[in-house]
Phi, psi and omega in degrees: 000140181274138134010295183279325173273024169292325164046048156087349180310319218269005153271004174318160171225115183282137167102010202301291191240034163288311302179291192305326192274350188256271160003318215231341188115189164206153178241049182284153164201128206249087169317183154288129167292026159280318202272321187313310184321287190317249338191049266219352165221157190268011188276333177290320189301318151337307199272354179269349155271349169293344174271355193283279207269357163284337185275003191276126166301129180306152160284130173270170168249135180311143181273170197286176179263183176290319183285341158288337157319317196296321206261319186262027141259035171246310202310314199279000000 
């Protein structure tokens, strides 16, 4: 690489945020081409999941069992 196009490469650090990304996630998402073909901007695909989880039911939540209720008013 020439002198002039370095733009800061030879101060790179490879791996930078490997260790953040693993922890933390990505927020990459790799379709099928079948579904990429539908789906051809991400404002649609957003907006076709947002209709997804507004018709989605929230989930309850379960109650304690009973022998946990017992152990965490013995503890407390």
């Amino acid at each position: 690489m020439r002198a002039e196009y370095d733009f800061d490469y030879s101060k790179a650090v490879r791996g930078k945020y490997y260790k953040r990304l693993l922890k933390e996630g990505s927020n990459v998402v790799v379709m099928e081409r079948d579904v990429a073909k539908a789906f051809r901007a991400s404002a649609s695909v957003n907006k076709a999941l947002r209709s997804v989880l507004k018709n989605k039911r929230p989930r309850r939540l379960t109650a304690r069992s009973p022998r946990t209720r017992y152990k965490a008013r013995r503890a407390g």
